[in-house]
C-alpha positions in Angstrom: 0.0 0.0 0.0 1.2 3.4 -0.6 1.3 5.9 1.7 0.4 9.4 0.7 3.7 11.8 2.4 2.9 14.7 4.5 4.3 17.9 2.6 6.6 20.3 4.8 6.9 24.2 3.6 8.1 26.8 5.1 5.9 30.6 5.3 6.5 34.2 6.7 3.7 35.3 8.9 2.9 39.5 9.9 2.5 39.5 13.5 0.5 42.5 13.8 -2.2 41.6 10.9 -1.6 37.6 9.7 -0.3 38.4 6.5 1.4 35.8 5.0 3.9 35.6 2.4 6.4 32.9 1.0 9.7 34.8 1.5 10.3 36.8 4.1 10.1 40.7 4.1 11.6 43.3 6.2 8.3 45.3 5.8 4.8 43.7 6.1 3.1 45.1 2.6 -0.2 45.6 4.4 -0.1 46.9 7.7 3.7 48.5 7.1 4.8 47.2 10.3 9.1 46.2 10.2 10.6 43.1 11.5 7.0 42.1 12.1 7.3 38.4 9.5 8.2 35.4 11.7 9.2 31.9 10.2 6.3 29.4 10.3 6.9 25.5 9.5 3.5 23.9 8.0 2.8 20.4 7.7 0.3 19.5 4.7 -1.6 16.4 5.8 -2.5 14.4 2.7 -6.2 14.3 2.3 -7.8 11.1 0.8 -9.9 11.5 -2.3 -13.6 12.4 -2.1 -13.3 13.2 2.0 -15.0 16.2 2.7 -12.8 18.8 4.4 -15.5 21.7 5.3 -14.6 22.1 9.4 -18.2 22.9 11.4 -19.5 23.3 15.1 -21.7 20.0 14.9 -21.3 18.3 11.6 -25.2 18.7 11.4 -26.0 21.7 9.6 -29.1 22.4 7.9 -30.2 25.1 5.9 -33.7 26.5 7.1 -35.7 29.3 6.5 -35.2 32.5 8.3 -39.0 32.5 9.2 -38.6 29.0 11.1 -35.8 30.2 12.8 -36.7 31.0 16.8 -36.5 35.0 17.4 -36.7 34.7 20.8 -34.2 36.9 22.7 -32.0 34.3 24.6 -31.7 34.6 28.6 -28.8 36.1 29.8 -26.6 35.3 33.2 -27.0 38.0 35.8 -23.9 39.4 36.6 -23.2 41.6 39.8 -20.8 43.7 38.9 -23.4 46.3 37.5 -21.0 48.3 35.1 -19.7 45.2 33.8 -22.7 44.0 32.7 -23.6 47.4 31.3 -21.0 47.2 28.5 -22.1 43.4 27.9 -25.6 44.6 26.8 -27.0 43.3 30.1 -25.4 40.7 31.2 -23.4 36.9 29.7 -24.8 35.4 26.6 -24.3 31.8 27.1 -22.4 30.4 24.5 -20.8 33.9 23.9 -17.0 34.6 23.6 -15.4 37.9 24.9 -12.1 39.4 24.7 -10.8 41.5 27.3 -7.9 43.9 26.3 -5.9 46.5 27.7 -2.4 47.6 28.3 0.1 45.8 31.3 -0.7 46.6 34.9 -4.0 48.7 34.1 -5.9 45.8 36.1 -7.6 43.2 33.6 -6.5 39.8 35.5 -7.7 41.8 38.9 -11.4 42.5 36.8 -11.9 39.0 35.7 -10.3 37.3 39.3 -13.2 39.7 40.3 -15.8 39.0 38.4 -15.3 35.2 38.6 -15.6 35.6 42.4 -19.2 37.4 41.7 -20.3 34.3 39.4 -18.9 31.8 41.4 -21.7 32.3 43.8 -24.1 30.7 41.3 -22.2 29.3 38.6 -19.3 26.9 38.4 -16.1 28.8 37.1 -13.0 27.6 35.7 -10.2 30.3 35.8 -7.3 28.9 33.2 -3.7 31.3 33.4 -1.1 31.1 31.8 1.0 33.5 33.7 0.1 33.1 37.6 0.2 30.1 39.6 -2.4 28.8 41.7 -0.9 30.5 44.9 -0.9 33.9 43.3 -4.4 34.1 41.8 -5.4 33.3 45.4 -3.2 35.6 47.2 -5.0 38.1 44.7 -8.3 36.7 45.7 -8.0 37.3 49.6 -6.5 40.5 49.4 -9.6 41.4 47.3 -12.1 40.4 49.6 -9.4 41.7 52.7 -9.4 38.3 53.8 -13.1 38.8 55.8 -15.5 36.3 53.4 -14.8 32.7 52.4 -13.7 32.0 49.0 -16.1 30.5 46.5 -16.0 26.6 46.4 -17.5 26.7 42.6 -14.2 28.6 41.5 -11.7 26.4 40.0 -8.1 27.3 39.3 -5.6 25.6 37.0 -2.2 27.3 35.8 -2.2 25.8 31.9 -1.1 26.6 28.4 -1.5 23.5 26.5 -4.8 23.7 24.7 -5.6 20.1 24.7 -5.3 19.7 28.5 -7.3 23.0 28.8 -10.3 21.5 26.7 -9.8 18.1 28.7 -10.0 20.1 32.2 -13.2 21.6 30.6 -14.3 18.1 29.9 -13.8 17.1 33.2 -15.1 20.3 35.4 -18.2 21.0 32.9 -17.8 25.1 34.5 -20.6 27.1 33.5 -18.1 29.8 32.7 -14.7 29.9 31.3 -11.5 32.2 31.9 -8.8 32.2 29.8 -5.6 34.5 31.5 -4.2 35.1 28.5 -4.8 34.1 25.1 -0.7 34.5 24.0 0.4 32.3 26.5 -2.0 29.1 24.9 -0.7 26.8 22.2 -1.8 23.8 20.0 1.1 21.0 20.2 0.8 19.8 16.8 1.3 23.4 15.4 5.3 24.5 15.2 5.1 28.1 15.6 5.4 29.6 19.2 2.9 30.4 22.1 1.7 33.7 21.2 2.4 33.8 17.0 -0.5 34.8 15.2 -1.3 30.9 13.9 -1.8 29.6 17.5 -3.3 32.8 18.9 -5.8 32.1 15.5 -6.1 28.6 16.3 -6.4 28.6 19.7 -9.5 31.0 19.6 -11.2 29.0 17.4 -11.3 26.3 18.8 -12.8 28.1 22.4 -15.0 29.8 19.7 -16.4 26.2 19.0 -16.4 24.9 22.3 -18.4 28.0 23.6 -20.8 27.4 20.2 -21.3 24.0 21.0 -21.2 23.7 24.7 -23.2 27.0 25.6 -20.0 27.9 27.8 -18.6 31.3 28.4 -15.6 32.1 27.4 -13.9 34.8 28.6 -10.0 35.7 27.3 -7.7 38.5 28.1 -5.9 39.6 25.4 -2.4 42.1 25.5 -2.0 45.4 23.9 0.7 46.5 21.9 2.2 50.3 22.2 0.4 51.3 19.3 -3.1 50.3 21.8 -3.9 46.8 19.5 -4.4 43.8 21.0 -1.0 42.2 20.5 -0.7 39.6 17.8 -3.5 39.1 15.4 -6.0 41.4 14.7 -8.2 38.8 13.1 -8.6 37.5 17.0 -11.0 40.2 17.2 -13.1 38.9 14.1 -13.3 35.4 15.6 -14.9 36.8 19.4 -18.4 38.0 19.7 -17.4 41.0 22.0 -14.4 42.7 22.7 -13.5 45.4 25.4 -11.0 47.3 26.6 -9.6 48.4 30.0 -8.3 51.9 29.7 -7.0 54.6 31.6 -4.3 56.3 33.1 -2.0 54.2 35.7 -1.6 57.0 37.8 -5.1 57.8 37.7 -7.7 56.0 39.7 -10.5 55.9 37.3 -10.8 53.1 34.7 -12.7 52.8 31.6 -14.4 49.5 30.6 -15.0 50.0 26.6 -17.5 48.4 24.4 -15.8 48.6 20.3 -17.8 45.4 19.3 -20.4 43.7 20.8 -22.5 41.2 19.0 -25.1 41.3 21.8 -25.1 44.7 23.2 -24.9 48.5 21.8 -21.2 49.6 20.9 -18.8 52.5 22.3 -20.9 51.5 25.7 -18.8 52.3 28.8 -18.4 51.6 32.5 -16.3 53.3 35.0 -14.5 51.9 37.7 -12.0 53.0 40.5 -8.9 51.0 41.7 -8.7 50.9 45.4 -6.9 48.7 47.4 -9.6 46.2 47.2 -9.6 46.2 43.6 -11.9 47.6 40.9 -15.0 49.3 42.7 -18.0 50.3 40.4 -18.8 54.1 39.8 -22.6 54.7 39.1 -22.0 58.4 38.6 -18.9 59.1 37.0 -20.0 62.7 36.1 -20.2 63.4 40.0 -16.8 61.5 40.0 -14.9 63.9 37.5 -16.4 67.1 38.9 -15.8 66.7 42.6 -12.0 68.1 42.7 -12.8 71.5 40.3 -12.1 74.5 41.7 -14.8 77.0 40.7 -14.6 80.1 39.1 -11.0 79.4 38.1 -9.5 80.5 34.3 -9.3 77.8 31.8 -12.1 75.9 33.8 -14.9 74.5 31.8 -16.9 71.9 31.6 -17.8 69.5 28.6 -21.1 66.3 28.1 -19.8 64.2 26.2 -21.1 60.6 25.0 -19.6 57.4 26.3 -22.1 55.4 24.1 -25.2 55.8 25.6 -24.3 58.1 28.8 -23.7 61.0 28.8 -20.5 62.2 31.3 -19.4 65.7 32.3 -15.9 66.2 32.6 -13.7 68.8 33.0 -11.6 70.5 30.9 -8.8 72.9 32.0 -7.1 74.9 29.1 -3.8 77.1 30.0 -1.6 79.6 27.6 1.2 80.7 28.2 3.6 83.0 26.2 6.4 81.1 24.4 10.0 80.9 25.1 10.9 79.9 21.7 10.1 80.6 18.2 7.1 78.1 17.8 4.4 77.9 19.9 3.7 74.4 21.3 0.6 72.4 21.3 0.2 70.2 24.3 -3.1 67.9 24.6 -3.8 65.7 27.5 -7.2 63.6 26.8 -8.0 65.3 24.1 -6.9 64.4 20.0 -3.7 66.4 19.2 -5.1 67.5 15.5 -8.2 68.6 16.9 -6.5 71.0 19.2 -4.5 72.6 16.8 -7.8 73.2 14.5 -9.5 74.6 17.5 -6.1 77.3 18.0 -6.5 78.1 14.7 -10.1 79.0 14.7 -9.8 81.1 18.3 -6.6 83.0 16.4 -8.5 83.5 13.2 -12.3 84.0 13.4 -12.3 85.0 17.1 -9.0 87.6 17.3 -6.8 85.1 19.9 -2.7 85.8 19.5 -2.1 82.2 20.0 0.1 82.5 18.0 2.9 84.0 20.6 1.3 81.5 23.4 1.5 78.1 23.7 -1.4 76.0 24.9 -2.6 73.6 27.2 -5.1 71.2 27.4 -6.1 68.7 29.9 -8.9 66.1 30.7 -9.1 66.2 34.2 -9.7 62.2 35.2 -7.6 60.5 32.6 -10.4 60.2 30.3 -9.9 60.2 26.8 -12.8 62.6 24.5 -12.9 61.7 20.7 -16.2 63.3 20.0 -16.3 66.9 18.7 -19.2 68.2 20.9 -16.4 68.8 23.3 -15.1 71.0 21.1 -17.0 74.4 22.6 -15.5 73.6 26.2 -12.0 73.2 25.1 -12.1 76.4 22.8 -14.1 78.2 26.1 -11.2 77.0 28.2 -8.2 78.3 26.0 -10.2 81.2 25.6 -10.6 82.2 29.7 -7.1 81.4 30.2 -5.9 83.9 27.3 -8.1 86.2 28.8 -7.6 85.6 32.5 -11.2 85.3 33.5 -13.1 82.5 34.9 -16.2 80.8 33.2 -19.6 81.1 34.3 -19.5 78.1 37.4 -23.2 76.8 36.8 -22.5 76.5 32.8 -21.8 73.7 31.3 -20.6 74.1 26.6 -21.5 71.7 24.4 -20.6 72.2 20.6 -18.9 71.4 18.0 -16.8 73.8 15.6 -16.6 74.5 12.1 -13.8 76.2 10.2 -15.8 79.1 9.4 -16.3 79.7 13.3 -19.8 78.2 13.4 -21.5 75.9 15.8 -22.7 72.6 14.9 -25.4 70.6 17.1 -24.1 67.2 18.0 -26.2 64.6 19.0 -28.2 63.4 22.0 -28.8 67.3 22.9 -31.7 66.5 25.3 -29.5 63.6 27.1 -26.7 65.4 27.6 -28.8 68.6 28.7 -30.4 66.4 31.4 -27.5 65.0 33.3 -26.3 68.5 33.3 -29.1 69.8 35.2 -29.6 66.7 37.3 -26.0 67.8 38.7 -26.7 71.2 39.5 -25.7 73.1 36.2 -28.1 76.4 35.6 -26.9 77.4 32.1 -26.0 75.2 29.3 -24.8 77.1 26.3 -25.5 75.5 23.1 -25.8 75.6 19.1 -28.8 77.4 17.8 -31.1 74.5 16.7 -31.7 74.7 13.1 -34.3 71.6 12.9 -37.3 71.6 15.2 -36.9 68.2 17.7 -37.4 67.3 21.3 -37.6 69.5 23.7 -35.4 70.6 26.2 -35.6 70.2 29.5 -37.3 73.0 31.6 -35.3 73.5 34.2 -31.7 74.6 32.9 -31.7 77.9 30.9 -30.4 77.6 27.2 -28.3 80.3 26.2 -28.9 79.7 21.7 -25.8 81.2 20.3 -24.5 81.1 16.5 -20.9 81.2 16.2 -17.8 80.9 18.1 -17.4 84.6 19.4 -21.1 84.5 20.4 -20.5 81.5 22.7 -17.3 83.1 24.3 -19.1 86.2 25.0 -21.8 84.1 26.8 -19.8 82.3 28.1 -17.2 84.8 29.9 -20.1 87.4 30.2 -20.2 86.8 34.2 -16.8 86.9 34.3 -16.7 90.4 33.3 -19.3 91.6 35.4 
């Protein structure tokens, strides 16, 4: 009998977005990242004629029509931690696969050591790492709970990074939710390529994709980020998960940001906030109230922004300072806020409102270590710049939503009447916005809208007590 040979060949493989090539390349041709092609050895298993190769969850597909298909909104597993479930849509999908990114030391092992604690009360949990031992995820775990409540029996630990004993210990346990600590540290032993290449990082997620599809087990993996903010590796790991978030922030702020860019289940660009403490990531239900409770009123360069995080709307301060340059250019700083969008903001206050930024150099800041992407922010951080050229404070009970246009216009963002509520459900009097063009809701009766134009109209509002 003659035995078909297995075919060996060698491949270069991008690490930073799975492009592969047949000789290697100093540059990757489609994400133009250097040194980023790693040798990969591939074994070509014969395949015997007329077998079927197609790879599926059960093997027992059907095609059906859509109108047989159930429509029923599945149940979802209550989870505790209530800003958690927030970005999840509501709570777990069973069956659903999540990827939790974020950059070193900004807290994800402590957030899902936590939240495994939480389920563990009613579901059974197995907590895979890669990275810890058993002794340090509980030595983690009783400092969390400051050693004063009992452990959860239903939370299993295992320190692994061999797939196929992973999936066996799943076999074995049957947990009702899975946590994998972290996805680069998992390989496949048949594959040659190393723990955290972009071939086992694919593989290995595929096959927890199936075993969450077909099982109806959670699957939660944490995932690192590169400098550049991606989730180190393989970008297609984020086309295989049905929801990934992020854990940002500052590390030497307190606040953290849980954030929503793709959730199968759930709206997008949704949020929670959190707080380290010593007893790990505490929840906080008003993170408006949060952001404002350190501003000193009536100051210069004080003013204060709503912006969006998804569906909530956040006020946050925004402190602007100039000062006149000691060299020939005048610098640009940001700090929260997009570097491109402060220098068209200077250039509108120098042009279309009479500002000698020129000669100054200017400051902004994001008080919190939250990061604002959105334009209707853009009225607050103009308003700020503005009272700190002119040395005088901002009306305190005012909040300036807005964005700008080159011409010195203001544009009306969106969720107007959202925004306008949280504002005056935290005190705010005044609320100085875009003249509404297009009829729509109505505003809210208790905060006084101050309808302005352009840019110089807004400042003038704006400063007006200041003057008095």
């Amino acid at each position: 009998m003659n035995m078909a040979k297995t075919k060996v060949h060698t491949r270069y493989v991008c690490q930073q977005c799975g492009r592969v090539s047949a000789s290697y390349m100093g540059k990757c041709p489609q994400c133009s990242s250097f040194n980023s092609m790693v040798e990969e050895v591939v074994h070509d298993e014969p395949v015997a004629k007329g077998a079927g190769t197609v790879r599926g969850l059960t093997g027992r597909s059907i095609p059906r029509p859509i109108s047989e298909v159930g429509g029923e909104a599945e149940d979802r597993i209550h989870l505790p931690i209530g800003e958690f479930a927030r970005v999840l849509g509501g709570g777990i999908v069973p069956g659903s696969i999540v990827l939790v990114g974020g950059d070193p030391g900004i807290g994800k092992s402590t957030l899902m050591l936590q939240m495994a604690m939480e389920m563990a009360k009613t579901q059974r949990v197995l907590y895979v790492s890669g990275e810890e031992s058993e002794r340090q995820i509980k030595m983690r775990a009783v400092r969390l709970v400051n050693g004063t409540k009992e452990l959860p029996k239903n939370l299993l630990l295992v320190t692994e990074t061999n797939l196929e004993v992973i999936l066996n210990h799943v076999r074995d346990s049957k947990p009702d939710l899975l946590i994998v600590d972290s996805i680069q540290t998992v390989y496949l032993s048949d594959m040659d390529s190393s723990a955290g290449s972009v071939s086992q990082v694919r593989e290995c997620s595929s096959h927890l994709r199936e075993l969450a599809k077909s099982s109806g087990i959670s699957v939660f993996m944490i995932g690192h980020v590169t400098k550049d903010g991606a989730i180190a590796g393989p970008r297609v790991l984020e086309h295989i998960v049905d929801t990934v978030l992020y854990l940002e922030g500052d590390r030497f702020q307190a606040y953290r940001l849980l954030r929503s860019v793709k959730n199968r289940f759930g709206a997008t660009a949704e949020v929670g906030v959190f707080e380290m403490r010593e007893g790990g990531l505490m929840e906080v239900t008003n993170p408006s109230e949060a952001f404002l409770a350190e501003r000193l009123v009536n100051a210069a360069g004080s003013a204060i922004a709503v912006t969006m995080e998804g569906t909530r709307p956040i006020l946050v301060e925004i402190q602007g300072l100039t000062s006149p340059t000691q060299f020939g250019n005048a610098r640009r700083t940001p700090n929260g806020v997009d570097f491109n969008r402060l220098l068209l903001i200077t250039a509108v206050l120098t042009r279309r409102v009479g500002l000698k930024l020129a000669e100054h150099d200017a400051f902004v800041n994001v008080v919190g270590g939250i990061q604002i992407d959105e334009p209707a922010a853009d009225l607050a951080i103009a308003a700020a710049i503005a009272s700190s050229w002119k040395d005088v404070p901002i009306r305190a009970e005012a909040v300036l939503i807005g964005e700008i246009g080159l011409a010195g216009e203001l544009r009306m963002p969106g969720q107007m009447v959202a925004r306008l509520r949280e504002a005056q459900k935290l005190g705010f009097k005044v609320a100085i916005v875009p003249k509404a063009i297009r009829k729509g809701e109505e505003y809210p009766k208790g905060i006084e809208i101050i309808e302005v134009r352009s840019l110089d109209q807004a400042l003038d509002a704006a400063l007006k007590k200041g003057r008095d």
